[in-house]
Structure formats: C-alpha cells, structure tokens
VEXVEXPA-419478 format. One record per atom (N, C-alpha, C, CB): atom name; residue number from 1; residue in one letter; x, y, z. Coordinates in steps of 0.05 Angstrom, whole numbers, plus 5000, padded with zeros to 4 digits. Atoms other than C-alpha are relative to their C-alpha. Glycine has a CB too. Layout:
// residues N
REC   atome   num   residu      x      y      z
REC      CA   NUM        A      X      Y      Z
...
This chain:
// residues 120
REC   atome   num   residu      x      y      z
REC       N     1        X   5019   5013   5018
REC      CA     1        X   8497   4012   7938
REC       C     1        X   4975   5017   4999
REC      CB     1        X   4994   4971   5009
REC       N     2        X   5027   4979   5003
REC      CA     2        X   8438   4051   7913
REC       C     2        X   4977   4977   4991
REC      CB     2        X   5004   5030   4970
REC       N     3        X   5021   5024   5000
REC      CA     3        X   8367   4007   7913
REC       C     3        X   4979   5015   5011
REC      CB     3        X   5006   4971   5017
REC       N     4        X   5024   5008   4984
REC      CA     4        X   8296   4013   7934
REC       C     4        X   4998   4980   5014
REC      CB     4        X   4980   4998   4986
REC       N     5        X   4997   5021   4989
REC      CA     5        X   8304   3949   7966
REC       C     5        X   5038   4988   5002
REC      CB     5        X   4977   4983   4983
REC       N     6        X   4969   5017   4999
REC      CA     6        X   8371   3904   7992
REC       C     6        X   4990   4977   4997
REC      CB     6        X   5021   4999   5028
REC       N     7        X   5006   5030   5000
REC      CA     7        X   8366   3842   7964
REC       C     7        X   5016   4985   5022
REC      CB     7        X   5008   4987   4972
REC       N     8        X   4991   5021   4987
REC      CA     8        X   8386   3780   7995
REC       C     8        X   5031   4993   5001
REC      CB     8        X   4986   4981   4991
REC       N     9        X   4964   4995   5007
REC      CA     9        X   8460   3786   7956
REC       C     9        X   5012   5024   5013
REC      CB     9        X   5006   5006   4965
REC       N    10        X   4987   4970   4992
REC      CA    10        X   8469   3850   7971
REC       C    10        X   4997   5004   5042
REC      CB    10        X   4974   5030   4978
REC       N    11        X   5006   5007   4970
REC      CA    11        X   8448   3836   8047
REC       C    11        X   5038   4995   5012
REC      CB    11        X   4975   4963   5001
REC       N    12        X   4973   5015   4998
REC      CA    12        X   8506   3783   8048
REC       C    12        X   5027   5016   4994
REC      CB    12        X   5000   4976   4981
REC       N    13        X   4974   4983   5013
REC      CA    13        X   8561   3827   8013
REC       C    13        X   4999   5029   5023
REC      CB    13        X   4993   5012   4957
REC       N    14        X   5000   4987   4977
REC      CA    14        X   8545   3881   8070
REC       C    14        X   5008   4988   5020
REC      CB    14        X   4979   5009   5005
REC       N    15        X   4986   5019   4968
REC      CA    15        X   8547   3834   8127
REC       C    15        X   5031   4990   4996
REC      CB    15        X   4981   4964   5007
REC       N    16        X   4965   5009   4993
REC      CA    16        X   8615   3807   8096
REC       C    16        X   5019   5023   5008
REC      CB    16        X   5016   4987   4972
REC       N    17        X   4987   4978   5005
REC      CA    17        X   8636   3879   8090
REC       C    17        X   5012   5009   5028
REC      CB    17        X   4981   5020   4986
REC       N    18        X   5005   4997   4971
REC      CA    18        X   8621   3891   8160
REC       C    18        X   5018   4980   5020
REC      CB    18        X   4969   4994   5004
REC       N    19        X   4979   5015   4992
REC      CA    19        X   8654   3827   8185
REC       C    19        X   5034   5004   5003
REC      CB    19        X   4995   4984   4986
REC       N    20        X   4965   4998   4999
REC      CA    20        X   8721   3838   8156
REC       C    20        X   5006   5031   5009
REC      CB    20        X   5017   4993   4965
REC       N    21        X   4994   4980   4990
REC      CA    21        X   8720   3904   8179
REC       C    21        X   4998   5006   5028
REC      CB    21        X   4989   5014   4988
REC       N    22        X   4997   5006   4976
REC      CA    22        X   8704   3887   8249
REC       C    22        X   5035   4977   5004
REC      CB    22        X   4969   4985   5006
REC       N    23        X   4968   5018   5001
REC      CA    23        X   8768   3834   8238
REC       C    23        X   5016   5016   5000
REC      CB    23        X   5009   4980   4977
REC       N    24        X   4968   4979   5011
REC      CA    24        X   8815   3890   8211
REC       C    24        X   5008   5024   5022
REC      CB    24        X   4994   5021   4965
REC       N    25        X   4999   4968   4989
REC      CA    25        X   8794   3947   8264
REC       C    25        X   5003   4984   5031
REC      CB    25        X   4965   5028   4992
REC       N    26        X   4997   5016   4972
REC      CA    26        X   8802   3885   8327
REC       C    26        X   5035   4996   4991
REC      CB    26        X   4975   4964   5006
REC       N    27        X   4980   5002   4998
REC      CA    27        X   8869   3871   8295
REC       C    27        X   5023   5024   4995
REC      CB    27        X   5000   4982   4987
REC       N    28        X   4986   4984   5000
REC      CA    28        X   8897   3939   8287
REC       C    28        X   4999   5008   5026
REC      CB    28        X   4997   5017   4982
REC       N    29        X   5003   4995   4962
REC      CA    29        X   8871   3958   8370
REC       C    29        X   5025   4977   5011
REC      CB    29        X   4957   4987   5017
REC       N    30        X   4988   5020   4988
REC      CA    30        X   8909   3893   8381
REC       C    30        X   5038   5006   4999
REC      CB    30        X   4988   4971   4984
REC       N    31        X   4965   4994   5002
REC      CA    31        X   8980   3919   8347
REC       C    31        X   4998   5025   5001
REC      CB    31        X   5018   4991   4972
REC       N    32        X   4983   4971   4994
REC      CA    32        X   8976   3991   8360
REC       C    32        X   4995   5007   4970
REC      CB    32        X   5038   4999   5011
REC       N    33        X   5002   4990   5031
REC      CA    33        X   8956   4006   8282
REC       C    33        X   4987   5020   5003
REC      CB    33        X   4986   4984   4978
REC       N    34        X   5024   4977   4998
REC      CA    34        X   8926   4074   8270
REC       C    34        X   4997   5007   4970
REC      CB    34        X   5009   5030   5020
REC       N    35        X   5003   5004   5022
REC      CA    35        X   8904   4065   8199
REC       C    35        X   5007   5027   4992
REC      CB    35        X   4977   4988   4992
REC       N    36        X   5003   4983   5013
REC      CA    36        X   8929   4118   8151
REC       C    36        X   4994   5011   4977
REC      CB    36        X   5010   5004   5003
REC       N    37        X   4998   4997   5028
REC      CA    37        X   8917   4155   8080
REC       C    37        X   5023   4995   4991
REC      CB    37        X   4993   5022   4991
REC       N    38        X   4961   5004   5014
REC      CA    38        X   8972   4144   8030
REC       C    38        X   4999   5025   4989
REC      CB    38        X   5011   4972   4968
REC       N    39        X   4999   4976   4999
REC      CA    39        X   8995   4212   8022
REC       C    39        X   5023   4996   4977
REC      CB    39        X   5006   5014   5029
REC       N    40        X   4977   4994   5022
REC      CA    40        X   9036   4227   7948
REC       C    40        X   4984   5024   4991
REC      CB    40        X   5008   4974   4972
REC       N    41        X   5016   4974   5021
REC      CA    41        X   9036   4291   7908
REC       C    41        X   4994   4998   4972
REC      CB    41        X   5017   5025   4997
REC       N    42        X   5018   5010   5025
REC      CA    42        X   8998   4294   7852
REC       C    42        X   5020   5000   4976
REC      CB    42        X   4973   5021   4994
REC       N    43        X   4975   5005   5013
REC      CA    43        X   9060   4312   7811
REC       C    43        X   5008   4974   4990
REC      CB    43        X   5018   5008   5016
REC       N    44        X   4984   5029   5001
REC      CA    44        X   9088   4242   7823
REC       C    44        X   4990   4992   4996
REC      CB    44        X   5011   4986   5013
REC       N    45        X   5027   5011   5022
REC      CA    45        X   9026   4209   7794
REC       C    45        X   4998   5006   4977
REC      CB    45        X   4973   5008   5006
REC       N    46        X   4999   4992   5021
REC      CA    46        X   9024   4250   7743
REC       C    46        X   5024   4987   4985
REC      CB    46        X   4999   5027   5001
REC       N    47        X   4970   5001   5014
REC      CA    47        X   9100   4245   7718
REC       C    47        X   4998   4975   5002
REC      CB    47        X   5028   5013   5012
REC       N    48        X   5000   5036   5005
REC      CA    48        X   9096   4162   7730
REC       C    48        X   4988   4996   4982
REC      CB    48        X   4986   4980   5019
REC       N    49        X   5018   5010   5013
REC      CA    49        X   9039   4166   7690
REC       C    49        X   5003   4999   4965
REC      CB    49        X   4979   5014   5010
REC       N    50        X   4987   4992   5024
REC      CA    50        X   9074   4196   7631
REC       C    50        X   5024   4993   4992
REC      CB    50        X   5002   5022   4998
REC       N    51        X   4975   5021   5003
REC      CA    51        X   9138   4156   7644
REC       C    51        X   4991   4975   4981
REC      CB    51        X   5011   4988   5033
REC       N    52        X   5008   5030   5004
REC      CA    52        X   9101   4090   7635
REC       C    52        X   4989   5014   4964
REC      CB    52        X   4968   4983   5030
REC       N    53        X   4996   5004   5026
REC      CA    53        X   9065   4119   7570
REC       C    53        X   5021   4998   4975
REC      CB    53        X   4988   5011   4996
REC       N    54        X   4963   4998   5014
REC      CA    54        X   9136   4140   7536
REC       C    54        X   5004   4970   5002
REC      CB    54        X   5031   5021   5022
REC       N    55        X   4977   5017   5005
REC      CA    55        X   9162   4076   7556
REC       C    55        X   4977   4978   4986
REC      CB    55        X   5022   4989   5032
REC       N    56        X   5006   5009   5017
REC      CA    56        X   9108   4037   7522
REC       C    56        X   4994   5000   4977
REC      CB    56        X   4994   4995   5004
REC       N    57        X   4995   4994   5021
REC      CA    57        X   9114   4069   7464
REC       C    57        X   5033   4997   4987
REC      CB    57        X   4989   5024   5002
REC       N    58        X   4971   5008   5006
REC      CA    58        X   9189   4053   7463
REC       C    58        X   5001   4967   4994
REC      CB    58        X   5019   5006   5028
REC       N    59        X   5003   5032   5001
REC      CA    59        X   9166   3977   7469
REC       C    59        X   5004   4997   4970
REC      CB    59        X   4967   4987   5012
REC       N    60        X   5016   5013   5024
REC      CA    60        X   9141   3971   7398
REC       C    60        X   5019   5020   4980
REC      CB    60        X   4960   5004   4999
REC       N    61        X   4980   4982   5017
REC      CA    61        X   9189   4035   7370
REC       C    61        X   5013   4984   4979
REC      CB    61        X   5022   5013   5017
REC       N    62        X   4979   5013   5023
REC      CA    62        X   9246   3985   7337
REC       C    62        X   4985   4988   4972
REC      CB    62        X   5018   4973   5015
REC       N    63        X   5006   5009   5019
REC      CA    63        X   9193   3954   7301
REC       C    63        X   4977   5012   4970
REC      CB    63        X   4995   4981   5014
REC       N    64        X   5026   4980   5019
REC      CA    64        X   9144   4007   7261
REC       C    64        X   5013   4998   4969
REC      CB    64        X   4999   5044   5012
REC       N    65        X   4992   4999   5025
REC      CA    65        X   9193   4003   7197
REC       C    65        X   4996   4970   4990
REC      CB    65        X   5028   5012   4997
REC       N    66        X   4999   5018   5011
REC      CA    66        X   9188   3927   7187
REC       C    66        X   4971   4993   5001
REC      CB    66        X   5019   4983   5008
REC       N    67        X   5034   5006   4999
REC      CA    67        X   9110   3934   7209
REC       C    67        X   4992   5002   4974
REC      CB    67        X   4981   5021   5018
REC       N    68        X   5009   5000   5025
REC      CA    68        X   9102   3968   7148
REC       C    68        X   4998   4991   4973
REC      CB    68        X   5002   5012   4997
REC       N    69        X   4998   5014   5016
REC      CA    69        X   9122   3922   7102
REC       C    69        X   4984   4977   4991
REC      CB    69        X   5016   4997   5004
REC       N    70        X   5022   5021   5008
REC      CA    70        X   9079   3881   7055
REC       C    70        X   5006   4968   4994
REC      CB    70        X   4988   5011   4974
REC       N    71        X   4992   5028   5007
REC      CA    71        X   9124   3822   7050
REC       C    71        X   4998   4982   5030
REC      CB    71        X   5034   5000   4986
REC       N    72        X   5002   5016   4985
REC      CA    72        X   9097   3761   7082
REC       C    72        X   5019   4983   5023
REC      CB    72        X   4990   4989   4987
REC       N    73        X   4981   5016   4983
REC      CA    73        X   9166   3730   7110
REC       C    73        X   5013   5018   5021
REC      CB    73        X   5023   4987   4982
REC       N    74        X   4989   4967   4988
REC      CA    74        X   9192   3800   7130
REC       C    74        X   4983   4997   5031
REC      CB    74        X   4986   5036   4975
REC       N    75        X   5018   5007   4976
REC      CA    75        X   9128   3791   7178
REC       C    75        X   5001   4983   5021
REC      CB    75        X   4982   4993   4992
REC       N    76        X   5003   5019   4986
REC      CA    76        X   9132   3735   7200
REC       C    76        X   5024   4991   5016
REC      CB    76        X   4989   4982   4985
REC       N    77        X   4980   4998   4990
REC      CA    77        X   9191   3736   7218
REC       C    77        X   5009   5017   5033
REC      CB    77        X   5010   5007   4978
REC       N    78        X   4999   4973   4989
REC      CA    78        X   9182   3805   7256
REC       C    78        X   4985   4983   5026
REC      CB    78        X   4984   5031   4982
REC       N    79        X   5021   5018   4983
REC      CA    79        X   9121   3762   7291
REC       C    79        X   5016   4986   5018
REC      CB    79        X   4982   4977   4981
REC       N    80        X   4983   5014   4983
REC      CA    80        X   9172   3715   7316
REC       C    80        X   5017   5006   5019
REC      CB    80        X   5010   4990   4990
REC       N    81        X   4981   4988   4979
REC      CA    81        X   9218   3766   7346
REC       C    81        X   4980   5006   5028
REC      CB    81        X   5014   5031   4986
REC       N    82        X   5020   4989   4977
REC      CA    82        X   9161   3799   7387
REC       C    82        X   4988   4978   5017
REC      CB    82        X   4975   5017   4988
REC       N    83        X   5006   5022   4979
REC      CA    83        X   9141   3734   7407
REC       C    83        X   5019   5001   5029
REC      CB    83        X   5004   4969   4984
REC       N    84        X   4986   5006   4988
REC      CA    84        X   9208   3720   7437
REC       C    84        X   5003   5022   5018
REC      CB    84        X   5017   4990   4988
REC       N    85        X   4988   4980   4994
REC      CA    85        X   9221   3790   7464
REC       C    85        X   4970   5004   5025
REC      CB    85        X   5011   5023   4972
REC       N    86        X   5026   5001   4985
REC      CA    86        X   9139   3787   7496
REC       C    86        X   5005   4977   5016
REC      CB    86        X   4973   4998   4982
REC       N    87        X   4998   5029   4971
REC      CA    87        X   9162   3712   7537
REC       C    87        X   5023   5010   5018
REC      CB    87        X   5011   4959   4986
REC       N    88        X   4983   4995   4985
REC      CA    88        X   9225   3747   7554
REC       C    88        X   4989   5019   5018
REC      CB    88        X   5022   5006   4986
REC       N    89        X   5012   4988   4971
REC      CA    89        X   9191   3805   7590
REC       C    89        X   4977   4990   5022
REC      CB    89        X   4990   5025   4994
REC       N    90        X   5018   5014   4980
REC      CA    90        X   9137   3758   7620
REC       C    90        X   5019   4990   5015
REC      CB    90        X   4979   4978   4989
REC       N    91        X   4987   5016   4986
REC      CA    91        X   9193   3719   7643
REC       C    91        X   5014   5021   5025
REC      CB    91        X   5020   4983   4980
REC       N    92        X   4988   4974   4982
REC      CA    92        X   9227   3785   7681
REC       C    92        X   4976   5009   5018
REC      CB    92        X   5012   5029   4980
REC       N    93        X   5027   4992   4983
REC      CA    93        X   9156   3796   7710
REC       C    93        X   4998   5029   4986
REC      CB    93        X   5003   5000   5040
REC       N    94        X   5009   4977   5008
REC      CA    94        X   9156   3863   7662
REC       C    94        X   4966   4993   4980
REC      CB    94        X   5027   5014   4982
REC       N    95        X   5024   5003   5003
REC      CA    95        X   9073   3849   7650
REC       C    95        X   4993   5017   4976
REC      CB    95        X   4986   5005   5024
REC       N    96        X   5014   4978   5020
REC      CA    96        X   9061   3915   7617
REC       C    96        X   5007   5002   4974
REC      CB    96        X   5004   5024   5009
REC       N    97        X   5002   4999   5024
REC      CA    97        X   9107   3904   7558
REC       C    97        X   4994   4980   4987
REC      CB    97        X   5016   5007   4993
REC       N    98        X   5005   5022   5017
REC      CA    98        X   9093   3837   7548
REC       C    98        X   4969   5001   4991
REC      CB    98        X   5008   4972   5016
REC       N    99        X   5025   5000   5026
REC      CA    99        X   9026   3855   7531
REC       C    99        X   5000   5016   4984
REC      CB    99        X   4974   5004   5006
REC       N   100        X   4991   4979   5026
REC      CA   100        X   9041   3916   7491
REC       C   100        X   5011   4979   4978
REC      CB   100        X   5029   5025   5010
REC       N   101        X   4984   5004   5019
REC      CA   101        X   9089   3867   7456
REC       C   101        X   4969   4975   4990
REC      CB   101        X   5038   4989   5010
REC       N   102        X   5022   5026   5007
REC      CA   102        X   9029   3813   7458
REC       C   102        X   4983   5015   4986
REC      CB   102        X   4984   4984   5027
REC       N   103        X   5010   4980   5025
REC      CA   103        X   8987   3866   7424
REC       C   103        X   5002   5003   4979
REC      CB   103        X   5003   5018   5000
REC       N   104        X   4997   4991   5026
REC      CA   104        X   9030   3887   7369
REC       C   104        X   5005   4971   4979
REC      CB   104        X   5026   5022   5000
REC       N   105        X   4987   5027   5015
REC      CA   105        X   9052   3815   7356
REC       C   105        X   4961   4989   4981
REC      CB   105        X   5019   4966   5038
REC       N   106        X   5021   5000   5017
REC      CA   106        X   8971   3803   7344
REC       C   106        X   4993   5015   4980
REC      CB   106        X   4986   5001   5011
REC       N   107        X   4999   4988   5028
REC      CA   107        X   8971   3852   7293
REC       C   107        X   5013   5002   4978
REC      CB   107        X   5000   5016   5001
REC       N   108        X   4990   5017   5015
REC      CA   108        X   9020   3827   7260
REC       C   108        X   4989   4983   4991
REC      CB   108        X   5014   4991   5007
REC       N   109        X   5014   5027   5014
REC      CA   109        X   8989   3764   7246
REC       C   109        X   4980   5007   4987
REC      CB   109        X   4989   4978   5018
REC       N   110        X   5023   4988   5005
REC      CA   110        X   8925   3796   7234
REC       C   110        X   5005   5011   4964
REC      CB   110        X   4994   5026   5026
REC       N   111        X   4994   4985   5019
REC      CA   111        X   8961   3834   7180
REC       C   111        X   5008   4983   4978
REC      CB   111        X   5019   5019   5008
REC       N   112        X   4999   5042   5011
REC      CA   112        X   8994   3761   7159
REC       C   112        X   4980   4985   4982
REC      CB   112        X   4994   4978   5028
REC       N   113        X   5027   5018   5013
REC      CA   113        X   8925   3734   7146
REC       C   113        X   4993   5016   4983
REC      CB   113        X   4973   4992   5018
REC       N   114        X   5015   4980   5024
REC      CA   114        X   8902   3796   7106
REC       C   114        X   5006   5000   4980
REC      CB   114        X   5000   5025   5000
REC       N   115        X   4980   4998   5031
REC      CA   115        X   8960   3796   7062
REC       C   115        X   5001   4976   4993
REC      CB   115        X   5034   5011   5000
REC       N   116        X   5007   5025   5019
REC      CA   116        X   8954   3727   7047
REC       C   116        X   4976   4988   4988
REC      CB   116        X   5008   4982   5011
REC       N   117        X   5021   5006   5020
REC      CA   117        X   8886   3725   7030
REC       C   117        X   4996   5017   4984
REC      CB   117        X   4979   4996   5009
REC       N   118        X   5005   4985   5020
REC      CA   118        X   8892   3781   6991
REC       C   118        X   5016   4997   4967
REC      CB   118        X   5003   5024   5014
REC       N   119        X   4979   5020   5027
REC      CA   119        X   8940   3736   6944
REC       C   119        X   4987   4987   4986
REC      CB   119        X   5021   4977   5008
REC       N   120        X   5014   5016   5020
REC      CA   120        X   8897   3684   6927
REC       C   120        X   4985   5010   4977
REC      CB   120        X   4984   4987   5013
C-alpha cells in the first residue's frame, strides 16, 4: 500500500494480513509444509491461452449465418436456441461458454428490438 499516512482501514487489513499469515506459517511448521512456487512453462500458459480463445470462438461459430439475418422470427428463434444451449453449459459447469453464449444471445435481442422498432 502506498500512503503518507495508514489509515485506520488500512491499519486493520494489515493486522488481518499479518494474522492469517501467522495462522498459515504455525500450520505449515505443524505438518511439515515447506511452501512452494507453482512452477509451469511459459509455453503452457501461452498455448491454454490460445486454446480457450479458439474454443470460444467455436461457441458462437454455428450461429454467425442466422445472426445476420433481418427476419424477426429467424431471430428469435436463434435467441431461443442459445438460450437453451447457454443453461445447458451452465448446467455442465462449462461457465465460460455459457457466458459467451449469454453474450451473443444479448445481442440478439438487442438486434430484435432494433429491427422491430425500425418497423413501426
């Protein structure tokens, strides 16, 4: 923390800091722990990192040709799939596409509302 002064918050958030770090460094002496770094090569960070974008760009792939379409049912329809296909990967615990899918599904709608007020 950088300050001319420690407040009174910042006091407290030290002392807790301090606490649980006295707790963690009495219970590793106690089991024999000798805390380590997590050691990966940078490689394997990298390449995960470029897995995961690819594969959320695969999320939303099937649907870019019916995105573009200006018919309202076509949409809404599309809306409905991504719904279902965004509860199914929440339900699998896959997080990352269900918001990707929760994403594109809002832009959909978004797109929904535009094109139907641009009817009236």
């Amino acid at each position: 923390m950088y300050a001319d002064t420690v407040t009174d918050s910042m006091q407290r958030a030290i002392d807790e800091t301090g606490r649980r770090r006295e707790i963690q460094t009495n219970y590793n002496a106690e089991h024999n722990i000798t805390p380590t770094s997590i050691s990966k090569d940078i490689l394997d960070i990298i390449e995960r990192e470029y897995r995961s974008d690819d594969m959320l760009a695969d999320y939303v792939a099937d649907y870019k040709t019916a995105y573009k379409s200006a018919n309202i049912e076509t949409l809404k329809k599309l809306s409905t799939t991504i719904k279902d296909d965004m509860l199914a990967a929440a339900e699998n615990m896959e997080f990352e596409k269900a918001a990707v899918l929760r994403d594109q599904m809002m832009e959909i709608e978004n797109k929904i509302l535009l094109l139907g007020k641009a009817k009236k």
